[in-house]
C-alpha positions as CSV (number, residue, x, y, z in Angstrom):
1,X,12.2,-18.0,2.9
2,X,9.8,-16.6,-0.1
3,X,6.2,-17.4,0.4
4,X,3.9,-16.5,-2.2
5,X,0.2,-15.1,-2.2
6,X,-1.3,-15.0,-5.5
7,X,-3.7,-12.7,-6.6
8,X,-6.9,-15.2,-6.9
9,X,-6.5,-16.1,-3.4
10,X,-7.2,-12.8,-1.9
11,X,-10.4,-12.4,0.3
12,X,-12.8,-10.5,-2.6
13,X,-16.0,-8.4,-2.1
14,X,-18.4,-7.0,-4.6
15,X,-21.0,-4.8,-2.8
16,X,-21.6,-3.1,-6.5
17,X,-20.6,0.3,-5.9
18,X,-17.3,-0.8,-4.5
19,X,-15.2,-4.1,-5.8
20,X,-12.2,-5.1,-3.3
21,X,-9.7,-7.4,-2.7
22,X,-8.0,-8.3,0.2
23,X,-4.5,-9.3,0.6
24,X,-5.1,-9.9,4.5
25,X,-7.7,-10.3,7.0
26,X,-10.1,-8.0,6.7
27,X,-14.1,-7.3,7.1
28,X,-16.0,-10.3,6.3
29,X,-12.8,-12.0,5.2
30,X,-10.8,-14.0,7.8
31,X,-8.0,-16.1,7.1
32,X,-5.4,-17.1,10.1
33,X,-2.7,-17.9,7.5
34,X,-2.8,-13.9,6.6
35,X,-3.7,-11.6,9.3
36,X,-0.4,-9.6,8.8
37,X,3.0,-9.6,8.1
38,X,5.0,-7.5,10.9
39,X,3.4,-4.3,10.7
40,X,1.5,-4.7,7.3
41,X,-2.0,-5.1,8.5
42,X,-4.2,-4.2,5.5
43,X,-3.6,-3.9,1.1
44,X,-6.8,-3.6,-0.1
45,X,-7.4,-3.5,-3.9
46,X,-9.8,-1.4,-4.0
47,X,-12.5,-0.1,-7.1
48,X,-14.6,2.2,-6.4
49,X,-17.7,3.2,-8.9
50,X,-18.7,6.6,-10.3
51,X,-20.3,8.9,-8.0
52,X,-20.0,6.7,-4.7
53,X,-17.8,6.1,-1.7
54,X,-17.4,5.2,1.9
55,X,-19.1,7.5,3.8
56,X,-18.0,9.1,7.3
57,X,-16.6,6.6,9.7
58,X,-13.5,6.3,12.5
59,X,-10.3,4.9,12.8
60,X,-7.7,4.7,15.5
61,X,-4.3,3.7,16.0
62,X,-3.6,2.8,12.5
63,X,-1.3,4.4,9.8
64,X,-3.6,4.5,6.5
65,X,-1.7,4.9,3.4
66,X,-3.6,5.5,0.1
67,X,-2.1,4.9,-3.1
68,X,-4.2,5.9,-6.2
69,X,-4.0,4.2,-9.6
70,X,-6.7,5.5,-11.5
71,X,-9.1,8.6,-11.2
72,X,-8.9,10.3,-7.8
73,X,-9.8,9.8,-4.5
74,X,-11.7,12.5,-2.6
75,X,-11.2,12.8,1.2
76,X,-12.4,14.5,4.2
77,X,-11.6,14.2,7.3
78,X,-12.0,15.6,11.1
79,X,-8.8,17.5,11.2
80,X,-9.8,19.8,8.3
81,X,-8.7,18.7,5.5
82,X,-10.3,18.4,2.4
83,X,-8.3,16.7,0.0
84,X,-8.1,14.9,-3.8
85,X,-5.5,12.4,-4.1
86,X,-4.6,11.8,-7.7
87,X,-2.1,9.0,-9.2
88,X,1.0,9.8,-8.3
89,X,0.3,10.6,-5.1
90,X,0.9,8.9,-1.8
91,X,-1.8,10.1,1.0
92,X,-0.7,9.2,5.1
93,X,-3.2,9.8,7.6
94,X,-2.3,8.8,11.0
95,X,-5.3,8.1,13.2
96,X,-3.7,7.8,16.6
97,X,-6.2,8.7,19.5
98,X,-9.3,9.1,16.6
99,X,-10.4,10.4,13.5
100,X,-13.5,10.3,11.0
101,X,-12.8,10.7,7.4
102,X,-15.2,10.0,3.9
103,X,-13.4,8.6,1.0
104,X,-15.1,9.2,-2.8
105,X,-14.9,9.1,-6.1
106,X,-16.7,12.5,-7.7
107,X,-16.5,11.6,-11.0
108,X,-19.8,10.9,-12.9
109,X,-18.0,8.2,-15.1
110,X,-14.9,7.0,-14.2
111,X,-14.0,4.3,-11.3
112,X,-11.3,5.3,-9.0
113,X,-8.7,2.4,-8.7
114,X,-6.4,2.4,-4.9
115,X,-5.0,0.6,-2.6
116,X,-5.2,1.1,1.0
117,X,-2.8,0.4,3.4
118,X,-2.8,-0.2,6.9
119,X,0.4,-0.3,8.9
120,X,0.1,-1.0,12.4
121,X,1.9,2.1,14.4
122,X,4.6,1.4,17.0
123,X,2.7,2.6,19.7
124,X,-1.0,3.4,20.6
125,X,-2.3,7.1,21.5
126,X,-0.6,9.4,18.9
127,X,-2.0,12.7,18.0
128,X,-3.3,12.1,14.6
129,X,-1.8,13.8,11.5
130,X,-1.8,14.0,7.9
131,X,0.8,14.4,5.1
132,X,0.3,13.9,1.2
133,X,3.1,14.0,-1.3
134,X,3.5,13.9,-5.2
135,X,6.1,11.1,-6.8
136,X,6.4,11.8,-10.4
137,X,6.9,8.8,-12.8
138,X,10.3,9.6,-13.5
139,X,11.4,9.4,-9.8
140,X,10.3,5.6,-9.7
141,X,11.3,4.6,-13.3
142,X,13.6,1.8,-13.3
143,X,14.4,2.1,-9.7
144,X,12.5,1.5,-6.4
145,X,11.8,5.3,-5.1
146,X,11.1,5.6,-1.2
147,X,7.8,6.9,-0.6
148,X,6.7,6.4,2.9
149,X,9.4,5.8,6.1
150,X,9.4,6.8,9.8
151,X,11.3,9.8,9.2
152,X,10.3,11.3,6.3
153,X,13.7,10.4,4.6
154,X,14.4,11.1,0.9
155,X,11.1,13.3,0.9
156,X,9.0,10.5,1.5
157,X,6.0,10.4,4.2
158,X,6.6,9.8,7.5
159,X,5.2,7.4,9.9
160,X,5.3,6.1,13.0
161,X,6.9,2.6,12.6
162,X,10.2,1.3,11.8
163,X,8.8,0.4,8.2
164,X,9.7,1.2,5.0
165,X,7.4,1.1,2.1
166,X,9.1,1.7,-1.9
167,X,7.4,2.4,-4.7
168,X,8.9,1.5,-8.4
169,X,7.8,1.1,-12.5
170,X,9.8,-1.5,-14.6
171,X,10.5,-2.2,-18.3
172,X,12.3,-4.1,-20.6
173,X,16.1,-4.5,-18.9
174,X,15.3,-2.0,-16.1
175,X,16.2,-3.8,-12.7
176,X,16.6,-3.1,-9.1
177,X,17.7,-4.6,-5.8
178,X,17.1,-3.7,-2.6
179,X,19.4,-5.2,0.5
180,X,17.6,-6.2,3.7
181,X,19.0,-6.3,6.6
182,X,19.4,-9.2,8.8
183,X,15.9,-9.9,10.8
184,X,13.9,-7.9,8.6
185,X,10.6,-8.7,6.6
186,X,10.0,-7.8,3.3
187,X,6.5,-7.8,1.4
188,X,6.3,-7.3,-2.5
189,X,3.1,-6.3,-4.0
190,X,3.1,-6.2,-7.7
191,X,0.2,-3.5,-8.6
192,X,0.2,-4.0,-12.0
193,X,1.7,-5.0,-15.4
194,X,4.5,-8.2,-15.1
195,X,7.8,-8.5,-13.7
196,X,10.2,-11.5,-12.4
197,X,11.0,-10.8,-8.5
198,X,13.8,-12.9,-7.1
199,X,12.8,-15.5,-10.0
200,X,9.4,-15.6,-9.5
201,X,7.3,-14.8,-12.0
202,X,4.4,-12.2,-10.8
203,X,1.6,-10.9,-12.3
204,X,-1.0,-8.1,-11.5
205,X,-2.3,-8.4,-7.6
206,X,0.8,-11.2,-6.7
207,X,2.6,-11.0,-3.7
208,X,6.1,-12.3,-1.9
209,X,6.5,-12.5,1.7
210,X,9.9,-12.4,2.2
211,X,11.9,-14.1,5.6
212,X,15.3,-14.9,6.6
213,X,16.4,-13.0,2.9
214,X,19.0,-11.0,2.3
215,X,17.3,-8.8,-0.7
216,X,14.3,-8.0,-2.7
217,X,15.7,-8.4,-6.6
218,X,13.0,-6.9,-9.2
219,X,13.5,-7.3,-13.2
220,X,12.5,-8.2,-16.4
221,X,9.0,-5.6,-16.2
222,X,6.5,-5.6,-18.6
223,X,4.7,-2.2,-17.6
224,X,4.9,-3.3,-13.9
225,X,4.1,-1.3,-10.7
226,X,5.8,-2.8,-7.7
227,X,5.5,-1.9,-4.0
228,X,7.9,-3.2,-1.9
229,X,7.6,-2.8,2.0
230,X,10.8,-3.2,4.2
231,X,9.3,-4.5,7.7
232,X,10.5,-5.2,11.1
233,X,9.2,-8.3,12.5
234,X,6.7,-7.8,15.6
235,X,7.9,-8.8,18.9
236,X,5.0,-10.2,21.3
């Protein structure tokens, strides 16, 4: 089974500085049909405007994956570091038993374009952690590069669930497929640009939840970005 969730029916907030859309519950936005999907607890679409931010504040037991698009993303946290994370870039903070972090945009002109991610860890209490790695735009050209995983394979991130999450550019007759296994979830987030996935046709901000499939097919691109997360389903 492929469900899809279109861009225009994300949760959305405008609070000026910062524009955001919500691809699952989140804040003042709460819809039953999308709380999650396995792990996958949070995409925000996020724009953030010249010379503002989210100022310090806590997390815990969460993985929280920033992936910027445009401008950069400054960071701070409580475990020292003091980062910018540029396009390109995939940022993994694990806040496990508690951390406080800022997030801003230093530019005087520019808005900083993300999305955050929030991955529900396998278990609660973990020493929190860090990591933050560079994918250039060859590695994901044509092909669906592996940018975050539980252990760190291929040089991605690591985290601490059984989840996957790929990260790929498409154009033209470039194509990829990626085999699930059976009883695994799958979630494709087209960033940007266009692209057919498993003969749907997706634009900007679309997603597939995938169920029961046995892959993820991606092709036909016009200047797309496409995340694709490989997910186990949650047992309760």
């Amino acid at each position: 089974m492929i469900t899809l969730r279109p861009a225009a029916e994300r949760g959305h907030a405008n609070h000026g500085w910062l524009d955001s859309w919500h691809s699952f519950s989140f804040a003042g936005y709460h819809d039953p049909e999308h709380m999650h999907w396995g792990p996958l607890r949070v995409i925000n679409e996020d724009r953030v405007a010249a010379g503002q931010g989210f100022g310090t504040h806590g997390h815990r037991d969460m993985e929280i994956i920033s992936y910027v698009l445009q401008g950069a993303l400054g960071h701070k946290d409580s475990m020292g570091n003091i980062e910018s994370i540029q396009p390109g870039e995939v940022q993994r903070m694990s806040a496990g038993t508690g951390v406080t972090h800022s997030e801003f945009n230093y530019d005087r002109e520019g808005t900083t374009h993300f999305l955050q991610i929030w991955i529900l860890p396998e278990r609660a209490g973990i020493t929190p952690g860090y990591e933050q790695k560079r994918y250039d735009e060859a590695e994901k050209r044509g092909r669906l590069r592996l940018v975050v995983s539980r252990d760190g394979a291929e040089g991605s991130v690591s985290i601490h669930q059984d989840a996957r999450m790929y990260a790929g550019l498409f154009d033209g007759d470039e194509q990829a497929r990626l085999a699930l296994a059976p009883g695994r979830l799958a979630y494709v987030h087209l960033v940007r640009g266009r692209a057919t996935v498993n003969g749907q046709a997706l634009s900007a901000g679309d997603a597939l939840m995938y169920r029961d499939e046995p892959e993820v097919r991606i092709e036909a691109g016009q200047d797309a970005e496409v995340l694709v997360f490989d997910l186990p389903e949650l047992r309760h």
